[in-house]
N, C-alpha and C positions, 0 to 999 in steps of 0.2 A: 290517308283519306283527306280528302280537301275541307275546308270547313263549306258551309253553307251559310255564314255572314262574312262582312265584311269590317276590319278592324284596321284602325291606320298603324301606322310601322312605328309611333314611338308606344300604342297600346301593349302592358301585358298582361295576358289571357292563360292561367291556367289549364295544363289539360284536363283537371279534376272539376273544371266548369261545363255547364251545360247552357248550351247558347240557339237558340231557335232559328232556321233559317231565313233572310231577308230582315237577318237584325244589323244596322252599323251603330258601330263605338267610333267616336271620334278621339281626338290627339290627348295622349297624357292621361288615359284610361286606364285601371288597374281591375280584373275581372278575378275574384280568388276560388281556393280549394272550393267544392260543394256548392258556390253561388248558382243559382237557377234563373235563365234569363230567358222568354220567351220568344215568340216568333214576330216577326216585323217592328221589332222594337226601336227606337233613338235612344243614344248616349252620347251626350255633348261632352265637351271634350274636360278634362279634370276631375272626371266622374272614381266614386270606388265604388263597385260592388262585394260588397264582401261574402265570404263563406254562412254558408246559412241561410241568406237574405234570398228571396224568391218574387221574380217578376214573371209578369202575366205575359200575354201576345198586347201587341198593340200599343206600349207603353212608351211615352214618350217623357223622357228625363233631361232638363236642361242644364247645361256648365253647372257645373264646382258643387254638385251636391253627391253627397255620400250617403249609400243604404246600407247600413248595417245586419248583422247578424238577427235574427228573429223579426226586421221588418217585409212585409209583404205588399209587392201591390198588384191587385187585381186587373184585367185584361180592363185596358184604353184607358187608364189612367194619367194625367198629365202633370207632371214635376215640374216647376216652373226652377228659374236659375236658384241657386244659392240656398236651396231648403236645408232647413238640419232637422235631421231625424236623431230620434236617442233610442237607448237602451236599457239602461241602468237607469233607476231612479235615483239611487241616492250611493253616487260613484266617490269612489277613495280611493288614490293613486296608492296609498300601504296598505288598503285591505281589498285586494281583488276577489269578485264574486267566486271564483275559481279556487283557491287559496280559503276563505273565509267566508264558504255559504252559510255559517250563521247569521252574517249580518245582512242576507237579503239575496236576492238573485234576479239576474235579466229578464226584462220585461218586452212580450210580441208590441207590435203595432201593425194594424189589418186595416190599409186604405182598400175599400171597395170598390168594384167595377165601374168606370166610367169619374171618377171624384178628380177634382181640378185644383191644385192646391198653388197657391202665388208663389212671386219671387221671395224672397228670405223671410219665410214663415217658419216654424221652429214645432215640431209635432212631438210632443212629449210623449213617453213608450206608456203601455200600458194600455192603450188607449182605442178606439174603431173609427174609422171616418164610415161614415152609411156612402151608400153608393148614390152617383152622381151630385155628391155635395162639391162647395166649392168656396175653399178656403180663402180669405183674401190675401195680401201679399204683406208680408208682415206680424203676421199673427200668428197669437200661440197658443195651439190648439190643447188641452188640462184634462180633458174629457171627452168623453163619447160622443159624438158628430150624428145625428138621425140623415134619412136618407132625402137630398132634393136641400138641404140645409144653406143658408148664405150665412155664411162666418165670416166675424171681421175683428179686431183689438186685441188688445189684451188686457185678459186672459180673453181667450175667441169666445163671442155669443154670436148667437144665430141673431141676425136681423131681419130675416124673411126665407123664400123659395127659391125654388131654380128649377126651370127646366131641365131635360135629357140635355136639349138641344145649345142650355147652359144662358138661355134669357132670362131675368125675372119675371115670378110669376104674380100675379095679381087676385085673391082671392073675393069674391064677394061673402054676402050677407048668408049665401047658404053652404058657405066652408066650401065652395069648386072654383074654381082655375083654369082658365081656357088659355095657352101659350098664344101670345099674339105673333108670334113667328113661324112656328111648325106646326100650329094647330092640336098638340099633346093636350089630354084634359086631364086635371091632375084632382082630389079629394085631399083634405086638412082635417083629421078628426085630434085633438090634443097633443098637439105639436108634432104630429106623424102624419107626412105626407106620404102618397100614393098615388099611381099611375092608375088612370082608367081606361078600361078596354072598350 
């Protein structure tokens, strides 16, 4: 059976992967057992996906960043270069989780639908990005991420909003948000922002 993406000739692509069609992997790609990739996806070229790890449709992941086992990213999520994702919190080369679940066990990380996360930002397991947040480039995200969030340093704090459409938003005196770009109206009640219809 033909595939229905497209992968460059030095990529390898397990047949135990599940891969959406109008997805390309570019050069130096490794796709393993059980990994889940969805439909129209990009993968730059020195990417891993590992076994386990679960991508959305629509996902777009730039050069030399690795998804590991138990992280997730949700449909049109955007990977910017050189991200690290983790797994383990509190890793020991002599006591693997596997060998020694006394001492602790691998941890999910669940970016949400539409979240923008920079160049070599460092996303510590455990942990949720809210959807359409948008991590800066460099940062390292410790904690739970609410949704619409602008994260930036380290340790990542939120410094304000973001649009869907991924512009700052500007709230006035009555907690609402009117995006001066795509015209989105957004609501701020106790550091939870919200989409208005």
């Amino acid at each position: 059976m033909e595939n229905k993406f497209w992968s460059h000739k030095t990529v390898e692509v397990s047949d135990k992967a599940k891969i959406g069609e109008g997805t390309k992997i570019w050069h130096n790609c490794q796709v393993l057992d059980n990994a889940q990739i969805g439909k129209n996806c990009v993968i730059g070229h020195n990417c891993l996906v590992d076994g386990g790890a679960k991508i959305g449709n629509n996902v777009k992941i730039e050069s030399n960043t690795d998804v590991w086992n138990l992280v997730e990213l949700k449909d049109y999520v955007f990977i910017g270069p050189s991200v690290v994702f983790t797994n383990d919190p509190n890793p020991r080369a002599k006591y693997s989780k596997k060998d020694y679940p006394q001492y602790g066990k691998w941890e999910a990380t669940i970016i949400e639908e539409g979240v923008s996360i920079g160049a070599n930002a460092t996303i510590v397991c455990g942990n949720k990005i809210g959807k359409w947040a948008f991590v800066g480039a460099g940062s390292v995200v410790t904690k739970d991420i609410s949704d619409y969030a602008l994260v930036v340093g380290v340790p990542g704090k939120i410094i304000g909003w973001v649009c869907k459409c991924g512009n700052k938003l500007n709230f006035d005196s009555n907690d609402k948000a009117i995006c001066k770009i795509c015209d989105r109206k957004y609501s701020e009640k106790e550091e939870k922002v919200n989409q208005l219809k």
